[in-house]
Z-matrix of the N, CA and C atoms (Angstrom, degrees):
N
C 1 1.460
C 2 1.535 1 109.71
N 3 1.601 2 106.87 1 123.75
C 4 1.578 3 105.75 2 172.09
C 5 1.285 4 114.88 3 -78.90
N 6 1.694 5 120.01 4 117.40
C 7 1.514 6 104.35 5 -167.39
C 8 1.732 7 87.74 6 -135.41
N 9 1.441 8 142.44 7 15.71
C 10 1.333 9 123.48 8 139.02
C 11 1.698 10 134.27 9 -119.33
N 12 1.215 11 100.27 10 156.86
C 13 1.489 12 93.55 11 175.00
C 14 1.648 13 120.92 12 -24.34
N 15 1.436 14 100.99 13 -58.26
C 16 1.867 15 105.91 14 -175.15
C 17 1.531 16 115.73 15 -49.19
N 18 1.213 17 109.74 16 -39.76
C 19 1.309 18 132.61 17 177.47
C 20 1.337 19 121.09 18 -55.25
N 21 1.875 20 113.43 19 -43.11
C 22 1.262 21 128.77 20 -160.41
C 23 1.412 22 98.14 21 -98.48
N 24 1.382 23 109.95 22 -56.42
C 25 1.294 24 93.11 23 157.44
C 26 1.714 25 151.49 24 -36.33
N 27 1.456 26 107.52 25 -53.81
C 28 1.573 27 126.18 26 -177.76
C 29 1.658 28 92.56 27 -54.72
N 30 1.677 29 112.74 28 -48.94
C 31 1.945 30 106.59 29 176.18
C 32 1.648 31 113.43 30 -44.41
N 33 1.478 32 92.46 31 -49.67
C 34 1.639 33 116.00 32 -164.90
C 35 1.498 34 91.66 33 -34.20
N 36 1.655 35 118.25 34 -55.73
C 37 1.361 36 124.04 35 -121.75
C 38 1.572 37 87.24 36 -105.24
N 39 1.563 38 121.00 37 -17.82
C 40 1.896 39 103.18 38 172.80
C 41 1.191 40 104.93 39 -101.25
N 42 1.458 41 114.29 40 18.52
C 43 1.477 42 102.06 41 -171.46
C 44 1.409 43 97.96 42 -94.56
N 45 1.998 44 123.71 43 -17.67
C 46 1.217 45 129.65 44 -171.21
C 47 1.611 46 98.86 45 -97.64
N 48 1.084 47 127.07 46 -5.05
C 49 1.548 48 136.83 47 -175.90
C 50 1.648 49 102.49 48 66.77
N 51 1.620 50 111.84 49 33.05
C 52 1.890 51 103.59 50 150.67
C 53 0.993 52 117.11 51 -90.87
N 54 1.645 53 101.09 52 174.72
C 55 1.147 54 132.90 53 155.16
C 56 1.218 55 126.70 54 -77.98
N 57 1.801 56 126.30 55 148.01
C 58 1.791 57 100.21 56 158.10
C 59 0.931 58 133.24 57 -37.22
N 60 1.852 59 107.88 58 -47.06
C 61 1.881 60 111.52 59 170.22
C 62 1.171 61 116.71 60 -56.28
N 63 1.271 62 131.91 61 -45.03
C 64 1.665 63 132.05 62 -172.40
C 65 1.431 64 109.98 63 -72.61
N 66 1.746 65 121.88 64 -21.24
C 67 1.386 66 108.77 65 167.76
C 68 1.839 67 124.53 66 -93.48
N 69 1.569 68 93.56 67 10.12
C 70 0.979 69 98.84 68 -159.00
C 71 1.837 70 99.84 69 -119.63
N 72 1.052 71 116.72 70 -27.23
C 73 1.523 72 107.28 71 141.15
C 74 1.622 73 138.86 72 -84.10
N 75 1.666 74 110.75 73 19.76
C 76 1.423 75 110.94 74 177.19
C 77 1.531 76 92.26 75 -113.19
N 78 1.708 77 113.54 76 -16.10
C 79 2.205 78 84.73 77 166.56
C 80 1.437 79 99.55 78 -113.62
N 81 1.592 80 123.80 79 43.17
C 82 1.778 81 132.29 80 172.01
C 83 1.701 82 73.22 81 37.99
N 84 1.440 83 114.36 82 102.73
C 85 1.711 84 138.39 83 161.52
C 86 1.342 85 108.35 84 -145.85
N 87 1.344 86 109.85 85 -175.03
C 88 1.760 87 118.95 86 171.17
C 89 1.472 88 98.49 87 -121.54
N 90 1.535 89 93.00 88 146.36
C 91 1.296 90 93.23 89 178.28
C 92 1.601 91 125.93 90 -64.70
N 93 1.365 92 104.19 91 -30.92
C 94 1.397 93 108.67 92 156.88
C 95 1.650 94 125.41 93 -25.77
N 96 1.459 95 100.57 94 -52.02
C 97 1.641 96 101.20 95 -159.19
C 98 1.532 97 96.53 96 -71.89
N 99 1.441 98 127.63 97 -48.15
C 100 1.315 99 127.57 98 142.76
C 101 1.882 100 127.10 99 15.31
N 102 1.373 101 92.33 100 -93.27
C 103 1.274 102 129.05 101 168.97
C 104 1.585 103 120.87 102 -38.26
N 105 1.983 104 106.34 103 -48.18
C 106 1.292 105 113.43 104 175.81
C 107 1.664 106 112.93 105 -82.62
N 108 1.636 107 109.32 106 -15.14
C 109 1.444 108 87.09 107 171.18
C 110 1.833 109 114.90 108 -88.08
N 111 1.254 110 117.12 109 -33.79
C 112 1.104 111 119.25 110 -161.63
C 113 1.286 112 100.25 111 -72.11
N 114 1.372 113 138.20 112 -27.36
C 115 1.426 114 132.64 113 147.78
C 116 1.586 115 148.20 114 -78.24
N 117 1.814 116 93.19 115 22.84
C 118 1.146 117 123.42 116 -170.73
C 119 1.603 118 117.36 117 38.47
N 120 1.306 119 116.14 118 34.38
C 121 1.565 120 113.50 119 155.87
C 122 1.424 121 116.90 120 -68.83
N 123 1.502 122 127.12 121 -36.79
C 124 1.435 123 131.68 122 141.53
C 125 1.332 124 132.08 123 -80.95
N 126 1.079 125 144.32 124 174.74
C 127 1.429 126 137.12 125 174.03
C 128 1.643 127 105.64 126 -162.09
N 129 1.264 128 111.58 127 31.57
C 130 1.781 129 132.86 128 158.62
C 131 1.008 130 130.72 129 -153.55
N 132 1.049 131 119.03 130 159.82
C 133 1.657 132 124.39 131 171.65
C 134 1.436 133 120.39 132 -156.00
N 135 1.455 134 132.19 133 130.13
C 136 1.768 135 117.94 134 157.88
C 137 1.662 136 108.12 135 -63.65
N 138 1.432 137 118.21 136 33.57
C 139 1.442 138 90.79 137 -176.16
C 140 1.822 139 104.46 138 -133.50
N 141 1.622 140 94.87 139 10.70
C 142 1.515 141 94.18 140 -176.06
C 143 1.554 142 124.69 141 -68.13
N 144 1.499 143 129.23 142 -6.12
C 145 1.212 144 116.79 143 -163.22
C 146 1.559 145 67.48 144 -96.20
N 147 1.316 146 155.00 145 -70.47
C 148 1.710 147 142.65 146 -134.76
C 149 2.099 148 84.92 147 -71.26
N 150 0.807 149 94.30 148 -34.99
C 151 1.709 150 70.56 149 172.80
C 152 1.506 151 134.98 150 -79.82
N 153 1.447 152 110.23 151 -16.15
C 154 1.678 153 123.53 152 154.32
C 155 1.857 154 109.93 153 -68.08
N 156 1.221 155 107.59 154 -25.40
C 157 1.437 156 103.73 155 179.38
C 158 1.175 157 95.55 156 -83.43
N 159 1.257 158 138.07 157 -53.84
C 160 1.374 159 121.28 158 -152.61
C 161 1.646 160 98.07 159 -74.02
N 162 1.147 161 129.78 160 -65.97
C 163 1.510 162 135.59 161 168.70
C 164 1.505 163 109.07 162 -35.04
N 165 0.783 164 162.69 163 0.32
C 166 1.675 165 160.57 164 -100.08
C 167 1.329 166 111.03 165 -49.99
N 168 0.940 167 112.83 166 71.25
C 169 1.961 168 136.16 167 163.33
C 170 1.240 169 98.78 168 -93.58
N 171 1.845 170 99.96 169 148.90
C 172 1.397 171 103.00 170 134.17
C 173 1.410 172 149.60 171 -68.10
N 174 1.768 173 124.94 172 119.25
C 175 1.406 174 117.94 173 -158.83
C 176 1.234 175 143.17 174 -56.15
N 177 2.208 176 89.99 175 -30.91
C 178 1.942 177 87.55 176 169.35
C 179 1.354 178 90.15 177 -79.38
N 180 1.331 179 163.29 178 -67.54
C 181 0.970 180 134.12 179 -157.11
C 182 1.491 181 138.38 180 -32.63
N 183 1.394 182 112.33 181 -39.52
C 184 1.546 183 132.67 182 -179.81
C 185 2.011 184 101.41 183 -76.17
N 186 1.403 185 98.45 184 -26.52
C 187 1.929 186 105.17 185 -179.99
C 188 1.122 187 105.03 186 -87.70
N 189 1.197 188 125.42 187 -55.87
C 190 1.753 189 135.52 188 -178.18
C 191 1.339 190 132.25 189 -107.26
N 192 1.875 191 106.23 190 -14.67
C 193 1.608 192 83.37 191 169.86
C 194 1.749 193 111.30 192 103.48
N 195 1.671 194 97.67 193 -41.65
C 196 1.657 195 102.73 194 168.77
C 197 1.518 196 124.25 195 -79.98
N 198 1.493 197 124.25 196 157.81
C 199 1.439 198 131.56 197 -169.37
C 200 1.437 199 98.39 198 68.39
N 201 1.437 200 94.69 199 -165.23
C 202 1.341 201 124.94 200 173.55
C 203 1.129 202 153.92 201 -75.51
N 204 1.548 203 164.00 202 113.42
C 205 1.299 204 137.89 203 -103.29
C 206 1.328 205 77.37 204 -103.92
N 207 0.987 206 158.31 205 -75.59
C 208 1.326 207 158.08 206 -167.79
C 209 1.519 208 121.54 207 -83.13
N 210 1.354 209 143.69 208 123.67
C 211 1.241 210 140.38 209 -175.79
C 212 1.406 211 105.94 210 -71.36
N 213 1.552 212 82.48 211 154.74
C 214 2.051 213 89.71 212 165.51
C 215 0.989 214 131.30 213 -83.46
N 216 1.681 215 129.94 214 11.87
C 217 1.160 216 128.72 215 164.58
C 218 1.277 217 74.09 216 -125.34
N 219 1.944 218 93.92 217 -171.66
C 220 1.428 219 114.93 218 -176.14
C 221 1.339 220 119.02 219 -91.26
N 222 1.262 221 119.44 220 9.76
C 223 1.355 222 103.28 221 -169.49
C 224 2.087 223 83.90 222 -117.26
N 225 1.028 224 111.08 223 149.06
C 226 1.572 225 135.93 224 -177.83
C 227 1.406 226 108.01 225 -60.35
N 228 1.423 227 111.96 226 100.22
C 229 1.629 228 100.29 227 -176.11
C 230 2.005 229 111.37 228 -72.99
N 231 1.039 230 112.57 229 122.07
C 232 1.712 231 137.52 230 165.69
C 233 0.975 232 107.76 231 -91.31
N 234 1.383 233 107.75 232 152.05
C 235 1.840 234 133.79 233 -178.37
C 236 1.146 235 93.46 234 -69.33
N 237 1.619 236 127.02 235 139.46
C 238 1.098 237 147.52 236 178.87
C 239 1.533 238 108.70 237 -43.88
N 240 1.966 239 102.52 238 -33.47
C 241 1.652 240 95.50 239 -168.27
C 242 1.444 241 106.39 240 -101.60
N 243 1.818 242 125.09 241 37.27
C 244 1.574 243 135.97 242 174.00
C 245 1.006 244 100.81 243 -96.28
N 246 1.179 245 131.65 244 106.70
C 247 1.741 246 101.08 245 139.76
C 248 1.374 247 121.02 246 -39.99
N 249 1.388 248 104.83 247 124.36
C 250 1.428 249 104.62 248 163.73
C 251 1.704 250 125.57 249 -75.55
N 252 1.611 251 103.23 250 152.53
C 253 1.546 252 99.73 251 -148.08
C 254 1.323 253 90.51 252 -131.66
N 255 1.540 254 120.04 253 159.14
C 256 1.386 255 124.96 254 165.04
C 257 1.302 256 86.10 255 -131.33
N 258 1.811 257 102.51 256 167.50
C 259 1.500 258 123.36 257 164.16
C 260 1.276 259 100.66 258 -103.35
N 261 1.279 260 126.40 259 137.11
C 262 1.486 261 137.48 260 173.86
C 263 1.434 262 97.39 261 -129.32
N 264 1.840 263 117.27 262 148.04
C 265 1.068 264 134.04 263 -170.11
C 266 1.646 265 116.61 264 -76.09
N 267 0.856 266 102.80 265 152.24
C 268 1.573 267 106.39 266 173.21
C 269 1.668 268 127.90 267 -111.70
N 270 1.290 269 105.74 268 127.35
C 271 1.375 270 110.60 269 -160.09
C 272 1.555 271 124.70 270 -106.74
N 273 1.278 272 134.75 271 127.00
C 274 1.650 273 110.08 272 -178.83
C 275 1.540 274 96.09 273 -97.40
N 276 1.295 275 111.58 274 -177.29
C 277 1.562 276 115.77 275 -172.21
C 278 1.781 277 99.92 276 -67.37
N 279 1.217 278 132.66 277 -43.11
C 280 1.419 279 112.29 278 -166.58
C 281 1.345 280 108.61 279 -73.82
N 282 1.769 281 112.77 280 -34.20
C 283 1.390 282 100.47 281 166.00
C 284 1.724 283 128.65 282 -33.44
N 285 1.600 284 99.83 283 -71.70
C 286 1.269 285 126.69 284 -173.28
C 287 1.653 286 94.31 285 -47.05
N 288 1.128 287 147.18 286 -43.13
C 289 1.206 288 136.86 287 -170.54
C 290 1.911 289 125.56 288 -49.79
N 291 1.586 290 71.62 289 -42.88
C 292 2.012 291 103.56 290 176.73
C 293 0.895 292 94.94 291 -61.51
N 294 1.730 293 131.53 292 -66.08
C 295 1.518 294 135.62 293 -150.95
C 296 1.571 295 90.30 294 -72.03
N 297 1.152 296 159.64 295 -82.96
C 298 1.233 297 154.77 296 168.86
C 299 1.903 298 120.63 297 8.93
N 300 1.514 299 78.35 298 -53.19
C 301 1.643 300 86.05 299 179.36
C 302 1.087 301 132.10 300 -102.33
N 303 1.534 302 98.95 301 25.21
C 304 1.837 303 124.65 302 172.57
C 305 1.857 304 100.39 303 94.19
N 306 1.143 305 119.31 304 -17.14
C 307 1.479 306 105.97 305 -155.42
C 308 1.619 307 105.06 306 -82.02
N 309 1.748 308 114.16 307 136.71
C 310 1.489 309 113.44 308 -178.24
C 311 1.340 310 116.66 309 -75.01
N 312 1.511 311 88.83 310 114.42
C 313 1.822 312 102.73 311 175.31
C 314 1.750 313 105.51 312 -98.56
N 315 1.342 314 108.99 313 129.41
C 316 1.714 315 117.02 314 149.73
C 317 1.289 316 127.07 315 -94.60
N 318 1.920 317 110.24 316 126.06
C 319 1.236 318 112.43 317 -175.11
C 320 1.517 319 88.50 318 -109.72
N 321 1.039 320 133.45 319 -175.40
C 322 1.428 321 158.03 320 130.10
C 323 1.357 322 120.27 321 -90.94
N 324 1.734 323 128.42 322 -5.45
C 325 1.458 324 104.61 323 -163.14
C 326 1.426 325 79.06 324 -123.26
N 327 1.450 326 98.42 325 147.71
C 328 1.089 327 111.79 326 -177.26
C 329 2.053 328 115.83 327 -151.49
N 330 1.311 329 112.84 328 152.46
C 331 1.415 330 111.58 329 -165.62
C 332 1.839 331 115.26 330 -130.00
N 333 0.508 332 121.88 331 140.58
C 334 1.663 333 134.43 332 -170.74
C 335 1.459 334 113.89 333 -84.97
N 336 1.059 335 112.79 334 144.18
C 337 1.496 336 108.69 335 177.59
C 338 2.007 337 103.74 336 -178.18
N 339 1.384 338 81.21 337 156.25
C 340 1.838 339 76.85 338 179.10
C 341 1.569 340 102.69 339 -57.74
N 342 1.282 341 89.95 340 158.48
C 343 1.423 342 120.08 341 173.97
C 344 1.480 343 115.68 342 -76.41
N 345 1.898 344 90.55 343 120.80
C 346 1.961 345 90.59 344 169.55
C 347 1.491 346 104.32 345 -126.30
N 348 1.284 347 108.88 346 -159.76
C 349 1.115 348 138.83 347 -142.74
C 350 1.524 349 79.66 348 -78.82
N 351 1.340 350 148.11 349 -105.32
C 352 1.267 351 145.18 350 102.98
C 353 1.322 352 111.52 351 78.94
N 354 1.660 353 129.65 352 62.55
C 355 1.799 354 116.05 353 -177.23
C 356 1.446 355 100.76 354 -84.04
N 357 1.516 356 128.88 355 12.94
C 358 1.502 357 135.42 356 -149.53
C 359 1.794 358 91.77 357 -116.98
N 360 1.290 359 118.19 358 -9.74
C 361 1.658 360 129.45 359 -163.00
C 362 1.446 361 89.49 360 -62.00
N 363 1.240 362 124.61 361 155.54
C 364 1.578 363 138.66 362 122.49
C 365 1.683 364 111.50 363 -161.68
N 366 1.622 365 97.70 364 -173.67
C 367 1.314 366 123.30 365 -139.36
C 368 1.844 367 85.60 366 -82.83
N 369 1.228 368 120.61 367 163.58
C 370 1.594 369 139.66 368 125.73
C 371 1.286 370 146.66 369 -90.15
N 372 1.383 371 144.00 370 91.81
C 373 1.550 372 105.70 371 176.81
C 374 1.652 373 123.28 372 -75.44
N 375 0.939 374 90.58 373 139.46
C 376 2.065 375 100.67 374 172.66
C 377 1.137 376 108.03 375 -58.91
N 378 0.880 377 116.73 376 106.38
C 379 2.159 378 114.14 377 176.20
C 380 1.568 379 103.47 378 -111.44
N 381 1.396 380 133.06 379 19.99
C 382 1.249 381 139.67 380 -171.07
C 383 1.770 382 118.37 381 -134.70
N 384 1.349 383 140.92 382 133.05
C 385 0.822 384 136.78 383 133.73
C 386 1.711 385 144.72 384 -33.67
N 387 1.369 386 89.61 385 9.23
C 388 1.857 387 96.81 386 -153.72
C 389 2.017 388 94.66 387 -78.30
N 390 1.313 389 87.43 388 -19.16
C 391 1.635 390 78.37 389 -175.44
C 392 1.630 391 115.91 390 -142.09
N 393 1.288 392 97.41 391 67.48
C 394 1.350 393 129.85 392 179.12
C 395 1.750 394 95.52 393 -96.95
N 396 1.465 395 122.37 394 148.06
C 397 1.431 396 121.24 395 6.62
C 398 2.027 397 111.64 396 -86.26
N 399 1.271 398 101.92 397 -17.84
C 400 1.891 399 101.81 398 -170.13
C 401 1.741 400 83.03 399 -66.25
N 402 1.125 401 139.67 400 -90.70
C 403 1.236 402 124.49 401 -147.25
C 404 1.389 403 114.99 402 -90.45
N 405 1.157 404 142.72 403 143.15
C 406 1.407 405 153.68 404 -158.33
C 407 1.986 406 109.37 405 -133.93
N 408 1.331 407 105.80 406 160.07
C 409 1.663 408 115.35 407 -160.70
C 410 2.178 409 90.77 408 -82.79
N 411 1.585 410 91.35 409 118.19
C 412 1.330 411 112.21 410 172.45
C 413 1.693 412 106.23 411 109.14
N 414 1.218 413 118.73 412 -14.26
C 415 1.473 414 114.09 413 -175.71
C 416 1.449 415 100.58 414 -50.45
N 417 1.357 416 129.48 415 173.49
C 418 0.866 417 134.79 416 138.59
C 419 1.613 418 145.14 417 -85.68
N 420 1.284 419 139.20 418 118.18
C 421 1.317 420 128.04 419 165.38
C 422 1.368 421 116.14 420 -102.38
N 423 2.008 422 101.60 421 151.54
C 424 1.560 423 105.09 422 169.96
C 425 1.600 424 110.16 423 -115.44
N 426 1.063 425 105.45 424 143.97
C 427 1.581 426 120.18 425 -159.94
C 428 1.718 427 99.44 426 -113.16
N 429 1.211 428 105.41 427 119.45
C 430 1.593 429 110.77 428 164.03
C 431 1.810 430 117.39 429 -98.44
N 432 0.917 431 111.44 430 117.79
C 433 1.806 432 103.82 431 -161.35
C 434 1.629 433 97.76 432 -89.70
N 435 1.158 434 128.59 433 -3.84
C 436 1.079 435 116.39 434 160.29
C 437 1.717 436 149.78 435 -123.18
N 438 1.551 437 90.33 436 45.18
C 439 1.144 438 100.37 437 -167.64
C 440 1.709 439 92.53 438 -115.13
N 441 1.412 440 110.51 439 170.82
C 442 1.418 441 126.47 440 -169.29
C 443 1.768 442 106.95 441 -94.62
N 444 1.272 443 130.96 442 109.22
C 445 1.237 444 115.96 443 174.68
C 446 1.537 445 122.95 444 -63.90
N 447 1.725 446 119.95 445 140.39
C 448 0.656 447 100.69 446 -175.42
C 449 1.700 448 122.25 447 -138.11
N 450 1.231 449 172.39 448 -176.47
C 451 1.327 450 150.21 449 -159.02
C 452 1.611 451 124.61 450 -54.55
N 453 1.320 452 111.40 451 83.99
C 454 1.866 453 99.71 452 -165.37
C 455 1.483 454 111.05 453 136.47
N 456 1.346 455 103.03 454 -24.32
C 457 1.492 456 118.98 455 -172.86
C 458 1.486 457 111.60 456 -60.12
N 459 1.317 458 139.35 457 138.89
C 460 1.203 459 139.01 458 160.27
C 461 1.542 460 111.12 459 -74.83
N 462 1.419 461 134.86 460 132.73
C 463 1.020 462 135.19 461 -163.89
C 464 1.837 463 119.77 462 -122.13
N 465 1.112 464 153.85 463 92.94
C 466 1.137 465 126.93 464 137.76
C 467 1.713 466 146.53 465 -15.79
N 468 1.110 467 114.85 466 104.60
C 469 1.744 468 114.56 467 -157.72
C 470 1.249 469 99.83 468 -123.92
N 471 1.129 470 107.33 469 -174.32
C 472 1.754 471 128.09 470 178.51
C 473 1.839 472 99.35 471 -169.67
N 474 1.589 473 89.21 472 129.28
C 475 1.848 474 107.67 473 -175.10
C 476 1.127 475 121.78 474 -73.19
N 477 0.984 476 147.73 475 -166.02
C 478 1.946 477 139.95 476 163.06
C 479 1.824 478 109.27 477 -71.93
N 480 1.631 479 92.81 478 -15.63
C 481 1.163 480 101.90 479 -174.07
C 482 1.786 481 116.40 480 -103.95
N 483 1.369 482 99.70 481 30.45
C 484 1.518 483 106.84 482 -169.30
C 485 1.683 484 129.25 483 48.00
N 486 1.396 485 111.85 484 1.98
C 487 1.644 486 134.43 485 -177.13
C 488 2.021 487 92.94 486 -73.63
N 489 1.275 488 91.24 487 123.68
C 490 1.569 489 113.78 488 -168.13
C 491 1.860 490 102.38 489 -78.23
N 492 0.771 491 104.90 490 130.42
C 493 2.364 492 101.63 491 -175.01
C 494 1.487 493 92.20 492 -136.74
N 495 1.382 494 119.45 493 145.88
C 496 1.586 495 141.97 494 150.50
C 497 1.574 496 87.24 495 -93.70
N 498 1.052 497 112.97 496 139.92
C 499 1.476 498 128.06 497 173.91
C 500 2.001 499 121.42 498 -155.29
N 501 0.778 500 117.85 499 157.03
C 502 1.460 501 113.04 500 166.61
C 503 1.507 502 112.76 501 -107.22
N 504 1.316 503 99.94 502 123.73
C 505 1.738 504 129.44 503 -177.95
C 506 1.212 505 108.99 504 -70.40
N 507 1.205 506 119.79 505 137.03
C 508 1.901 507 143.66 506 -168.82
C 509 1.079 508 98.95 507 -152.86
N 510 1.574 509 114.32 508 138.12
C 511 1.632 510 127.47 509 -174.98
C 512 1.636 511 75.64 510 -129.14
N 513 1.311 512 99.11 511 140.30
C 514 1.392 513 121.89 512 -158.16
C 515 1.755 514 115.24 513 -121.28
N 516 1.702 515 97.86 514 -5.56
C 517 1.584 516 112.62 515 -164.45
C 518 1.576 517 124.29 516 49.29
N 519 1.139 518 128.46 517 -130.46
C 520 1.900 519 126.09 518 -136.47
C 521 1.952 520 74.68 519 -119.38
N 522 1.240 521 94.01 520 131.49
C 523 1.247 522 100.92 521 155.00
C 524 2.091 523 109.67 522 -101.62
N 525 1.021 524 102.45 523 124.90
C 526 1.510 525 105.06 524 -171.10
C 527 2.029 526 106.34 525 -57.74
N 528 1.777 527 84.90 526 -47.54
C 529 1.894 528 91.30 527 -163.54
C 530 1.719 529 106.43 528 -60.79
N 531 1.378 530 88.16 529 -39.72
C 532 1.706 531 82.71 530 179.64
C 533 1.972 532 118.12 531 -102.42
N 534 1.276 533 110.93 532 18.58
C 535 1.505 534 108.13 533 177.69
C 536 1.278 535 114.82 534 45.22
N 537 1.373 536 126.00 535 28.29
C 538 1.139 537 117.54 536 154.69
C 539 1.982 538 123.26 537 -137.03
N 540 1.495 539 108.84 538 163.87
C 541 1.580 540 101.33 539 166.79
C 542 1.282 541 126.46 540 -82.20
N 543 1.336 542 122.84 541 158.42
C 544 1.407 543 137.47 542 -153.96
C 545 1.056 544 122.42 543 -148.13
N 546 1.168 545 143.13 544 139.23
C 547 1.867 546 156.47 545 175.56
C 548 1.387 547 118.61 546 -124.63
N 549 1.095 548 101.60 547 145.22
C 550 1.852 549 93.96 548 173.34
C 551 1.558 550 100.19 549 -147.84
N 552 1.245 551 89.06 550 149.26
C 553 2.175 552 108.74 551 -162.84
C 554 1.519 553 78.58 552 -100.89
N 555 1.077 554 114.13 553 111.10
C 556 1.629 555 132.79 554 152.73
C 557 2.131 556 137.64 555 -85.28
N 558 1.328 557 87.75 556 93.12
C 559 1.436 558 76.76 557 169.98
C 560 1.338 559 145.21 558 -87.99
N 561 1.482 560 122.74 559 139.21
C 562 1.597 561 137.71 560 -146.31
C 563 1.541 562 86.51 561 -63.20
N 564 1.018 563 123.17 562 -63.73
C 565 1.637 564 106.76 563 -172.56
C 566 1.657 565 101.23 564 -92.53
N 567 1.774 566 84.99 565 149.55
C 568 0.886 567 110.68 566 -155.02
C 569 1.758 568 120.58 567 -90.10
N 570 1.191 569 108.75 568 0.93
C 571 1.089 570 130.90 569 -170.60
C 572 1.766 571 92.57 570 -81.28
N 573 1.432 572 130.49 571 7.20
C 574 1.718 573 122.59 572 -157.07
C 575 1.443 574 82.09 573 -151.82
N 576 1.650 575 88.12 574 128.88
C 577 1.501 576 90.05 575 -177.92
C 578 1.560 577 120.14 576 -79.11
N 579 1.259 578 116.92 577 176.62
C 580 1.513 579 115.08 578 155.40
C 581 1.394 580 143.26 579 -72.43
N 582 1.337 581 132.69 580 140.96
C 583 1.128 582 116.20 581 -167.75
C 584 1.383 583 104.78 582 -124.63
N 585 1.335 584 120.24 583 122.26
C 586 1.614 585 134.41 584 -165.39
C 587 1.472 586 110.54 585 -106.00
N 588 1.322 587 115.40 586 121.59
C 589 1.421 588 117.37 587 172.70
C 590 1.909 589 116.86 588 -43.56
N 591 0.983 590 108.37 589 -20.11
C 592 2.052 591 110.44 590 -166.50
C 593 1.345 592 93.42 591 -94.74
N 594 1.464 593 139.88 592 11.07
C 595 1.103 594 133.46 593 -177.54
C 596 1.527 595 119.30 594 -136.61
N 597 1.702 596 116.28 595 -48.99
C 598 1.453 597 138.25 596 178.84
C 599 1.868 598 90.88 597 -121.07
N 600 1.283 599 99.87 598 139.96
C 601 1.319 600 141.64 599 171.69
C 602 1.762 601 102.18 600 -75.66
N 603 1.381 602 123.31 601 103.58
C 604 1.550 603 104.50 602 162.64
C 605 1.641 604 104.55 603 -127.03
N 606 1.463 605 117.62 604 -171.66
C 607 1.252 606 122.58 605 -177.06
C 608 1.991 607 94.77 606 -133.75
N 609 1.238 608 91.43 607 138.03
C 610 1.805 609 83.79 608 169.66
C 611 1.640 610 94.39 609 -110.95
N 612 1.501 611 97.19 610 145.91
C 613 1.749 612 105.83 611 178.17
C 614 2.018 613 105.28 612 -124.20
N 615 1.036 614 102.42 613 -4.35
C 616 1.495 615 96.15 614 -175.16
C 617 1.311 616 105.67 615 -150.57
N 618 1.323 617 124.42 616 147.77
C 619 1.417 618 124.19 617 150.10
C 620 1.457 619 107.68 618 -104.47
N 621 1.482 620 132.80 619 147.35
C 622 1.360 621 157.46 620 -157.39
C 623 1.688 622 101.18 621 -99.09
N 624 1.096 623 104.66 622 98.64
C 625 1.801 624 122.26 623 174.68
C 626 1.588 625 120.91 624 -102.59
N 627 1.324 626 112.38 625 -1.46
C 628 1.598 627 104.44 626 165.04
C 629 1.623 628 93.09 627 175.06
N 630 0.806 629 92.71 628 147.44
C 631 1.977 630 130.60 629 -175.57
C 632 1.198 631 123.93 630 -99.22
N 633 1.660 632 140.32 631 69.57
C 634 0.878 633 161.15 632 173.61
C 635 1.986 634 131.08 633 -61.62
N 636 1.423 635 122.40 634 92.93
C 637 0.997 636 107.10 635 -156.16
C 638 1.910 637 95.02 636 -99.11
N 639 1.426 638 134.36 637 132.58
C 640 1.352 639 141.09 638 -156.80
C 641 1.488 640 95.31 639 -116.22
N 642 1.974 641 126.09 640 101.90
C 643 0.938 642 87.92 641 -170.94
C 644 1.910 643 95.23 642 -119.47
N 645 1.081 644 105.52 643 44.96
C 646 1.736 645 123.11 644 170.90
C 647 1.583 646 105.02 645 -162.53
């Protein structure tokens, strides 16, 4: 009978075919902390529900031992009082460029966050000044790719020139001279120009759902 965490865990973790290391860089951990539960030198953690997600167990089960090691649907049943959490991947701009243009990129880093609508979501890092002062180089952003941008929205784009921008989205209405509608991706600092749909060609791929500042 599996009756501790270390225990429930170490199942948890061949039942997903990891490693300590592989579970231990999908909730950014040490492998150590790993190591001390499954050999019961610890016997807690704040990090057990992102480790039922990543393993795909059920979470009170992996905390307490009750239900079933695995749920009957797919998503990980949590105590009513968890937020439920997914890990979504984390992307730097050259990554994200690949992923854009269909091609399979592998990250290892990856970040947690409640669960949306969205199993297609992940992270950005800012490697740019363009939109300073609210966002700064290394923050994190999470990108929902299927939501509709809308006046205010922070946006994920791509230029005519495939060059990747966080920008803030403006619907600009009817331009009379040219009979058509228009948007322009605006950046917070001002030192970066604007980029207007009646002139440059862009694509939006994400709308911006939470603001993550990483400061280790």
């Amino acid at each position: 009978m599996i009756d501790t965490i270390g225990e429930r865990l170490k199942k948890a973790r061949k039942y997903a075919g990891m490693t300590q290391l592989d579970l231990a860089k999908a909730i950014d951990a040490k492998q150590g902390a790993i190591s001390d539960l499954e050999n019961g030198r610890n016997n807690s953690s704040t990090k057990l529900v992102e480790m039922a997600i990543c393993t795909g167990v059920n979470a009170e089960w992996l905390s307490t031992g009750k239900g079933k090691m695995v749920a009957e649907s797919k998503e990980c049943a949590i105590p009513p009082n968890i937020n439920q959490l997914c890990m979504y991947p984390i992307y730097h701009y050259g990554q994200i460029e690949k992923v854009l243009k269909g091609e399979q990129v592998t990250t290892d880093e990856f970040e947690p966050s409640v669960k949306r609508s969205d199993e297609n979501a992940y992270w950005i890092i800012i490697e740019d000044d363009s939109m300073q002062p609210v966002f700064q180089p290394k923050n994190l952003i999470l990108l929902n790719p299927s939501l509709t941008p809308a006046p205010g929205d922070y946006v994920l784009a791509t230029d005519d020139a495939d060059q990747v921008m966080l920008r803030k989205w403006r619907d600009c209405g009817f331009d009379e001279t040219l009979g058509q509608e228009y948007t322009q991706l605006i950046a917070l600092n001002p030192d970066y120009p604007t980029t207007d749909s009646r002139f440059t060609e862009f694509k939006i791929h994400g709308v911006a759902t939470e603001h993550r500042i990483k400061l280790r």
